[in-house]
C-alpha positions in Angstrom: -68.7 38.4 12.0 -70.9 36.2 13.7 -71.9 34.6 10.4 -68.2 33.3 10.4 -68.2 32.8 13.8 -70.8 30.2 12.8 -69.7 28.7 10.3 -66.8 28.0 12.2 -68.8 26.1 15.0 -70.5 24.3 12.0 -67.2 22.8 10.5 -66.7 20.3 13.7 -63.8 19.6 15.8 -62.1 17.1 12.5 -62.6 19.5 10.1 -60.9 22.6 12.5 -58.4 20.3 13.3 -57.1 20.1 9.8 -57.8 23.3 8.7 -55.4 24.6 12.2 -52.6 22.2 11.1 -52.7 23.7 7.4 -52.7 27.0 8.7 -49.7 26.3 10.5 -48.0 24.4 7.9 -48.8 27.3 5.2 -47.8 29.9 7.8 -44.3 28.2 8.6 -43.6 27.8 5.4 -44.2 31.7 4.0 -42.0 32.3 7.4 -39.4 30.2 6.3 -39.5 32.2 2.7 -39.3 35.5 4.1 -36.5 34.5 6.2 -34.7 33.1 3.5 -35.0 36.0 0.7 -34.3 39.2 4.0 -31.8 36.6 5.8 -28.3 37.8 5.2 -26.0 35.5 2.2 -23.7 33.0 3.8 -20.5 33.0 2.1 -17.4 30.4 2.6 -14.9 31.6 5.4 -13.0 28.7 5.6 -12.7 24.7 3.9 -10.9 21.6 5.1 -10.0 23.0 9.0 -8.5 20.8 11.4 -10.7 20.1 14.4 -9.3 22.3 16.8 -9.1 25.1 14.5 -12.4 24.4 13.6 -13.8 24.6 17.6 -11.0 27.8 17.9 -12.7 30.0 15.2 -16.3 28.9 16.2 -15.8 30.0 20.0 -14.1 33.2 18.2 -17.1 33.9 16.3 -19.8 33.1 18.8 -17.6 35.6 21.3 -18.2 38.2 18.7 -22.0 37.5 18.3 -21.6 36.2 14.4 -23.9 33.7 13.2 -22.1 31.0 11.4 -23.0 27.9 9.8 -21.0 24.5 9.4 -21.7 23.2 6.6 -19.3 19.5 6.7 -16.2 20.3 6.1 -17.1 24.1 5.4 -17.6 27.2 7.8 -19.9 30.0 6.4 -20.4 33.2 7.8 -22.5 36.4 6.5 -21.2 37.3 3.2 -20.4 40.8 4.2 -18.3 40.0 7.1 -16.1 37.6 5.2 -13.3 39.7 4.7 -13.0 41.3 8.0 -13.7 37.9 9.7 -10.5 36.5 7.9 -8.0 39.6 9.1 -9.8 39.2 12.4 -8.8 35.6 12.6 -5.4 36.2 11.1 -4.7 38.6 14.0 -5.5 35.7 16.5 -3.3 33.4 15.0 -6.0 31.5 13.7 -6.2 29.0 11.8 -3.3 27.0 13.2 -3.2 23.8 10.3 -3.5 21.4 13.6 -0.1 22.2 14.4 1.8 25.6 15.8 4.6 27.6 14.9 6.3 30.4 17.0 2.6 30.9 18.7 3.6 28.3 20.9 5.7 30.6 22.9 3.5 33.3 23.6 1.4 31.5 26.7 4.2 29.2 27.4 6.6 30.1 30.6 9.8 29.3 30.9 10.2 29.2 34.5 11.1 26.2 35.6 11.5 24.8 31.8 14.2 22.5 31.4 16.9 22.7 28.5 15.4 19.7 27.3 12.2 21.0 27.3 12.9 24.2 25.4 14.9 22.3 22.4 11.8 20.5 22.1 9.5 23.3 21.7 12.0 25.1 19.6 11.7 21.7 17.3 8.3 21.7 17.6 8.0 25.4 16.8 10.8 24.9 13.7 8.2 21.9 12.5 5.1 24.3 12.4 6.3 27.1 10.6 7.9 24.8 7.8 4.7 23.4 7.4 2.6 26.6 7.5 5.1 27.8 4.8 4.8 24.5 3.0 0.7 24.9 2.8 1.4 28.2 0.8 2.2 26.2 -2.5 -1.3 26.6 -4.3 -1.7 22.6 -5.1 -0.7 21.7 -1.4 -3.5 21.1 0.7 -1.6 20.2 4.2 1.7 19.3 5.1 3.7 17.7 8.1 7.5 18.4 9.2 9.7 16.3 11.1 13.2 17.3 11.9 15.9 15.6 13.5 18.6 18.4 14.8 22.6 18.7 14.1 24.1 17.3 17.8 27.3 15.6 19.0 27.3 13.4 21.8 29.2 13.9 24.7 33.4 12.6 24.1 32.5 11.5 21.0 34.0 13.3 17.5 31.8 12.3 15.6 28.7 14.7 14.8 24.9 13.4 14.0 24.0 14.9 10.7 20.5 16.7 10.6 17.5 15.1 8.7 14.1 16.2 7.2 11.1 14.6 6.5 8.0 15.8 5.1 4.8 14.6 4.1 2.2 15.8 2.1 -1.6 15.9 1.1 -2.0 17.1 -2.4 -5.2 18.9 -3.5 -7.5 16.4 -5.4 -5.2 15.0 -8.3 -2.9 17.8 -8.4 0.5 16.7 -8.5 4.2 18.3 -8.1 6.7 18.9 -10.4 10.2 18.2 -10.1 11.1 21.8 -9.6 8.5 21.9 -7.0 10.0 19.3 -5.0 13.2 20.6 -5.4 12.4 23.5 -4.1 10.8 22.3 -1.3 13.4 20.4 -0.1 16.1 23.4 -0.7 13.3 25.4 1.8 13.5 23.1 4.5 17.7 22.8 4.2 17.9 26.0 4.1 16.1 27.1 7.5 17.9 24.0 9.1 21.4 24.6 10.3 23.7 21.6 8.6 20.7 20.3 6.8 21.5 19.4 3.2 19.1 19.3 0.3 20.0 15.7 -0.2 19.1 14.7 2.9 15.3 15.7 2.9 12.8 13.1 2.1 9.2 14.1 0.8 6.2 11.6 0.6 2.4 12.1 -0.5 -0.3 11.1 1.4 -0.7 7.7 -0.8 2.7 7.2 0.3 4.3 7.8 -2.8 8.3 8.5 -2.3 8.8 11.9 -4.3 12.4 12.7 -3.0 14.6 10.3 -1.1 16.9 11.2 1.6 19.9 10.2 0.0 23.2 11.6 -0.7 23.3 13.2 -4.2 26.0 10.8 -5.9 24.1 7.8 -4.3 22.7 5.3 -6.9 19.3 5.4 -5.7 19.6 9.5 -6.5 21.2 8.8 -9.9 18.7 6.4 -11.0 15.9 8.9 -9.9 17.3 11.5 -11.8 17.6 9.5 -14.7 13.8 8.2 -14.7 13.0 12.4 -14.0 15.3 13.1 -16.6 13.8 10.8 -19.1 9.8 11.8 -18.5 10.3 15.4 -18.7 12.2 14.8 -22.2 9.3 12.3 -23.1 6.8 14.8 -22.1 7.8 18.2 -23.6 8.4 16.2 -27.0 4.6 15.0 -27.2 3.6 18.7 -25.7 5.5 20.1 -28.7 4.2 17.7 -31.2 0.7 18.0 -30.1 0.6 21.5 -30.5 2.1 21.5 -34.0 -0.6 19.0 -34.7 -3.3 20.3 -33.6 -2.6 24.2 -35.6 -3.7 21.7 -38.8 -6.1 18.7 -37.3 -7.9 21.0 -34.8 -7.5 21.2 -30.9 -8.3 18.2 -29.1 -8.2 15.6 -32.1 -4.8 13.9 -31.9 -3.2 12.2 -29.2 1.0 11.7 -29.2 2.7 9.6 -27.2 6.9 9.4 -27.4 9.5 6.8 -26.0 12.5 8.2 -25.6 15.8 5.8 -25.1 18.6 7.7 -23.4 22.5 6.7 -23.3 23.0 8.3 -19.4 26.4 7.4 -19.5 29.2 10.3 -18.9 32.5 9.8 -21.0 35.3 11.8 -20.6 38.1 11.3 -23.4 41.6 12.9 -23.7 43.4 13.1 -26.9 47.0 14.0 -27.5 48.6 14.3 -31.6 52.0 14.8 -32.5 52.6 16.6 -36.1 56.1 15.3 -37.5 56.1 18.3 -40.3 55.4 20.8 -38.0 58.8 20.8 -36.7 59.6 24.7 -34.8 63.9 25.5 -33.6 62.7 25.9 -30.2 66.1 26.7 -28.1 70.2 27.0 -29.6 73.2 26.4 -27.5 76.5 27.4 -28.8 79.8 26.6 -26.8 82.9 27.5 -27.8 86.5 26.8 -26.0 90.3 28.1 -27.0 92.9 26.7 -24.7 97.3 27.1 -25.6 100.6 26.2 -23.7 104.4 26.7 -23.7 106.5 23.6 -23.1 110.9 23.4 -22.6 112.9 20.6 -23.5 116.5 20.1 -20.5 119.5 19.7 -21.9 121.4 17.2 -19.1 119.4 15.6 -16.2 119.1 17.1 -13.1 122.0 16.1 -10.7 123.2 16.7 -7.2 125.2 19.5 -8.3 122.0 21.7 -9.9 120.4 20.9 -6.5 123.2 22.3 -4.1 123.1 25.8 -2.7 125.1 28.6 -5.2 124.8 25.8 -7.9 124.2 27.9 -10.9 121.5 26.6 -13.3 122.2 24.4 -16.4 121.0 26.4 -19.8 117.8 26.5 -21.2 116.5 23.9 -23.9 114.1 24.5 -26.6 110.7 26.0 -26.3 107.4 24.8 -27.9 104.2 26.4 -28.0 100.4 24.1 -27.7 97.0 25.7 -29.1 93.5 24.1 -28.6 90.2 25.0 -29.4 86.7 23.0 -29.3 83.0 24.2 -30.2 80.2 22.8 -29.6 76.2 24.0 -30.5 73.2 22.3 -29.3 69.8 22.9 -31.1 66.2 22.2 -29.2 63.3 21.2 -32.2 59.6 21.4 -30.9 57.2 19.2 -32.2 53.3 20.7 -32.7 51.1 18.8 -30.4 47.3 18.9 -30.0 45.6 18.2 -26.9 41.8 17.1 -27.4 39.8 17.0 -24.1 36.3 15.3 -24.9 33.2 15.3 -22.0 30.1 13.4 -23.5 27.3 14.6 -20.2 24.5 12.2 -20.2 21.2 12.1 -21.7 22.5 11.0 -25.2 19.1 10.5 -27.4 19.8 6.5 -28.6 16.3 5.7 -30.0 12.3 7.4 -30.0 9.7 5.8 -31.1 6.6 8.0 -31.7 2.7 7.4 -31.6 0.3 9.5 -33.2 -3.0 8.9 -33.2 -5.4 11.6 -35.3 -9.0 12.1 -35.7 -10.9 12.1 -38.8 -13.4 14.9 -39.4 -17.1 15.7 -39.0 -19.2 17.4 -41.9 -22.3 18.6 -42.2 -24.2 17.7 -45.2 -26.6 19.5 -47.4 -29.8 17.9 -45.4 -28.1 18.8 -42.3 -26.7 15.7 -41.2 -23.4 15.1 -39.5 -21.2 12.7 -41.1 -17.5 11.0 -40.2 -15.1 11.1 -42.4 -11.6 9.6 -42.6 -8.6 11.5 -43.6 -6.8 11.1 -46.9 -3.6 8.9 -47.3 -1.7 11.9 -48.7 -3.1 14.2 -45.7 -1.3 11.5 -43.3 1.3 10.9 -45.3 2.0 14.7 -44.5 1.6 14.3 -40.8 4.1 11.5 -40.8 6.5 14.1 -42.5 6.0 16.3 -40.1 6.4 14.9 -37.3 9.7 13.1 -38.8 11.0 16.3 -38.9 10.3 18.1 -35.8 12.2 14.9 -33.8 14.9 14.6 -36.1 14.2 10.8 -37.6 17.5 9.0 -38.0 16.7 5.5 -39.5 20.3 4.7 -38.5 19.8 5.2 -35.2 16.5 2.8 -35.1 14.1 5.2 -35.0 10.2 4.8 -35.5 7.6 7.0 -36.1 3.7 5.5 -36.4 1.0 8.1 -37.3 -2.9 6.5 -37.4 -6.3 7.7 -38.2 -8.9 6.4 -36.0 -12.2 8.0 -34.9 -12.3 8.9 -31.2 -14.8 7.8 -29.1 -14.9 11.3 -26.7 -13.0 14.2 -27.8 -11.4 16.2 -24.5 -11.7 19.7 -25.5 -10.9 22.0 -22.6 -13.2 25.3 -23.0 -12.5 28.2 -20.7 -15.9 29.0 -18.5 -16.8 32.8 -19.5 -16.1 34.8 -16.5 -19.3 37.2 -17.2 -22.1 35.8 -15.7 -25.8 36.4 -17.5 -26.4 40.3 -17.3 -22.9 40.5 -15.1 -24.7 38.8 -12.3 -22.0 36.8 -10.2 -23.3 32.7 -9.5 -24.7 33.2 -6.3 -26.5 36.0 -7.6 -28.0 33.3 -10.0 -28.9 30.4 -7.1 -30.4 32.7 -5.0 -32.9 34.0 -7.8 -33.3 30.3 -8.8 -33.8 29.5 -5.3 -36.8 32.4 -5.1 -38.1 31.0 -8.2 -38.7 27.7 -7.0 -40.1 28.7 -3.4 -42.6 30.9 -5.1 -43.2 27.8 -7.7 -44.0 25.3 -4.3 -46.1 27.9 -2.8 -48.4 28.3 -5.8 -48.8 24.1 -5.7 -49.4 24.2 -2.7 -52.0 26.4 -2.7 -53.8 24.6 -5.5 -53.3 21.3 -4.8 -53.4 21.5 -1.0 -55.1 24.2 0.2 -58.1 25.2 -2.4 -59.3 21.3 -2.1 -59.6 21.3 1.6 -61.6 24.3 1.9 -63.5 23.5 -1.1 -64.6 19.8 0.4 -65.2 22.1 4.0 -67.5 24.6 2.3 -69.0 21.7 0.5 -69.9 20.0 3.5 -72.1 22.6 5.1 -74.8 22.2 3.9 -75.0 18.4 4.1 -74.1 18.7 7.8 -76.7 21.5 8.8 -79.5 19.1 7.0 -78.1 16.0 8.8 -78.4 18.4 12.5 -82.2 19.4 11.4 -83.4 16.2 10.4 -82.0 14.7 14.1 -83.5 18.0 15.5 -87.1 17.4 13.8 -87.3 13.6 14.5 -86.5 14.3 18.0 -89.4 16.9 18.2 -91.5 14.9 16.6 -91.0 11.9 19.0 -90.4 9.9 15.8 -87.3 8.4 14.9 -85.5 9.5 11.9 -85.3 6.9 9.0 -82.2 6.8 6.8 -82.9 5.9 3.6 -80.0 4.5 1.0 -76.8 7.0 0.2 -78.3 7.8 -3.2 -81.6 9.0 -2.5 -80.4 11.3 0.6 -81.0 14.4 -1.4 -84.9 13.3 -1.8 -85.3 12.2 2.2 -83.5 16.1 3.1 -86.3 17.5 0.5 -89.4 15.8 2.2 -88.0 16.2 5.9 -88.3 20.2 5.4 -91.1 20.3 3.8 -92.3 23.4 5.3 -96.3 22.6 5.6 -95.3 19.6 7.6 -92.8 21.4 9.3 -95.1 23.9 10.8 -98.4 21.6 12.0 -95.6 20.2 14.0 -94.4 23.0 15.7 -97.5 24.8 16.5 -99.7 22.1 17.4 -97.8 20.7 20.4 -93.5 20.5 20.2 -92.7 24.8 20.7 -91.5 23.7 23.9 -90.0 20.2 23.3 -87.6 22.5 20.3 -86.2 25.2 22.5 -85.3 22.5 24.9 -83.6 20.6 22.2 -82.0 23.9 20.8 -80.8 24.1 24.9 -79.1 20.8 24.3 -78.4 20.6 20.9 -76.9 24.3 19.8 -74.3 23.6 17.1 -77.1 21.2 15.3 -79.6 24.0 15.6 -77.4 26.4 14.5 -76.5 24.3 11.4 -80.4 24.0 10.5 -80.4 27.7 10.4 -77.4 27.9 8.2 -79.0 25.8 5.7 -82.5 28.0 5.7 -80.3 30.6 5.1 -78.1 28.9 2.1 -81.3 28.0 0.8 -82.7 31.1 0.5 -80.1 32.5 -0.8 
């Protein structure tokens, strides 16, 4: 022990000094390692809060005495407590998206609220919740409400219809479909009293309009329609062409691309025919009529005397008898008639032209070399066949269909990730170990390249600084100043200033006392002139 203690005192004040600080340095960084390998995993709680969601969850967590890290835009908490955090935050109402739904209610009072002021907040609520609701659509990353309600003005008849509009923040370049927005729009009208569909606008955050607020026979929502119309057609032709392609070229080496020209024009036409032969007795009206009479002819005129009371009347003439008799029969024909009524709905297919551009192939030769090769004039020929076929090619109708070979520069082949990690360890399974490798890794360096040459060069240096301490020690007792010869003959000036006979005439002839009062002053440089008897006789 006291040899160390020694050699400690030899080392000087520069070389303790360094020796401390890599100490230190060594001793914060196995601290830092040990921490990190027994420190409990951080795992993601939540990503992408709003500010005061972000400062409501903190102050939650630090209430609860959970260590949590922020991480930019990402809060971490202890792996283990993830779960629990989340139902624990969910029971506080937490996180909010920036803005609030019912919640807002629960602290607010409603004494001396005004009527005003509760529509308001019933708006404001109405807005939140939508949105909340909105944010549950997986590529929807936030989303903003803003109603305007169903009123009527004071003696006036006519009422304000309600409007919607929403905007939205989509997650990286995930887009929406049509059916998405659709149904989006049918969601907000539908927890809106008077709201319709039609009158719900929905922008991105680039400002991009997906869904204007216009009536539903409106031009502008025609033409939209249309274009949608026209797209999805486009679309689910080259979908359906690329995957019959690629069952014979291989997946990812052809690209199709389709123009479709729709007739959007709706014709309704009526048609009315008449057949002459097909004459039909429909209807028959018989009348029939038999009339007959009795008529006298009068012998004399009628005088005054045939008109005079008692007269007694002349004799009858001649009677003849009338008979009539008339029939009449109507007959109703019925002629065949056909009624044709003819609706043509939009979306006629006028034209499609068709790109297809395929990818030659790769083969491996005999010496192991890959080499490109071009597909065959009847292989293409084929293709163009094909895909003739599965659009139905009409060369009436104008028609085109193009199929090229042409080497691609970058072939996109989407490949699943496997889902079972290297001996079913999960990923951050896999950084941690990596991260323990690379600790140990830095340690080991730094023990070799750091640490071993620094105590090395210390231990190095003993002897050279004891010999320096004894030959200031023996010049002094000698009353004769020590002579420094050049830097390469030091070894040969340390070997003749101990010579030992020398050494001892000194010291016994006069200088015993003039050395212990140097030892008195000088005790590390004595010290270090024992330390290098010693090394030398080891």
């Amino acid at each position: 022990m006291g040899t160390l203690v020694t050699i400690i005192k030899g080392m000087g004040t520069a070389r303790l000094a360094v020796m401390g600080v890599m100490i230190a340095a060594m001793a914060f960084f196995f601290i830092f390692m040990i921490t990190r390998l027994t420190g409990s995993n951080m795992d993601l709680l939540y990503a992408d809060l709003d500010p005061s969601d972000q400062n409501a969850i903190t102050a939650q967590l630090t209430s609860r005495n959970i260590p949590f890290e922020i991480d930019g835009n990402r809060l971490l908490v202890p792996a283990t407590q993830v779960g629990s955090l989340r139902m624990a935050m969910a029971a506080e109402g937490l996180p909010l998206g920036g803005v609030g739904g019912y919640e807002i209610f629960d602290n607010a009072s409603s004494l001396g609220t005004t009527n005003f002021m509760q529509n308001v907040q019933l708006v404001r609520a109405l807005e939140g919740e939508l949105a909340k609701t909105i944010r549950s659509i997986e590529v929807v990353k936030s989303a903003r409400v803003h109603l305007v309600m169903s009123r009527r003005q004071l003696f006036t008849r006519d009422k304000q219809s309600a409007t919607a509009s929403v905007i939205l923040k989509m997650r990286g370049a995930a887009t929406l479909t049509g059916e998405q927005i659709a149904a989006i729009q049918h969601l907000v009208a539908a927890a809106i009293p008077e709201l319709d569909p039609s009158r719900v606008s929905i922008v991105d955050n680039k400002g991009k309009l997906l869904a204007t607020g216009n009536e539903k026979d409106s031009e502008v929502a025609r033409a939209n329609d249309m274009v949608s119309r026209r797209i999805n057609f486009e679309r689910r032709m080259a979908d359906e062409l690329t995957e019959l392609l690629e069952k014979s070229v291989g997946l990812g080496n052809t690209k199709v691309n389709v123009n479709a020209d729709l007739d959007f024009d709706r014709i309704s036409t009526t048609e009315e025919k008449f057949d002459p032969d097909g004459q039909v007795v429909r209807s028959t009206n018989t009348i029939e009529e038999t009339s007959s009479g009795q008529e006298s002819e009068a012998e004399q005129p009628v005088g005054v005397q045939q008109n005079l009371p008692d007269a007694q009347a002349g004799g009858g003439g001649a009677k003849s008898t009338n008979t009539e008799s008339r029939t009449e029969e109507v007959t109703n024909f019925e002629i065949s008639k056909k009624i044709t009524n003819h609706v043509r709905e939009s979306g006629l297919l006028k034209r499609i032209s068709v790109a297809v551009l395929i990818d030659g192939e790769l083969i491996e030769q005999e010496d192991g070399e890959v080499v490109y090769r071009e597909r065959t004039e009847q292989e293409m020929d084929n293709l163009a066949k094909l895909v003739s076929s599965a659009i139905g090619y009409n060369a009436e109708r104008g028609d085109t269909v193009e199929v090229i070979n042409m080497r691609f520069v970058e072939k996109e082949v989407d490949l699943e990730e496997p889902l079972d990690l290297f001996f079913g360890l999960q990923k951050q399974d896999l950084v941690r170990i990596a991260e323990v490798i690379v600790l140990l890794i830095l340690a080991v360096l730094a023990i070799l390249l750091v640490v071993r040459p620094l105590l090395t060069r210390a231990f190095e240096a003993l002897p050279a600084a004891a010999a320096e301490a004894e030959q200031r020690l023996l010049a002094e007792a000698a009353g004769v100043p020590a002579i420094q010869g050049p830097e390469g003959g030091e070894e040969e000036d340390y070997e003749e200033l101990i010579d030992i006979d020398r050494v001892e005439g000194r010291v016994k002839s006069s200088s015993v006392k003039r050395v212990g009062e140097i030892v008195e002053k000088h005790p590390e440089e004595a010290l270090s002139i024992i330390r290098g008897w010693m090394y030398q006789e080891a």
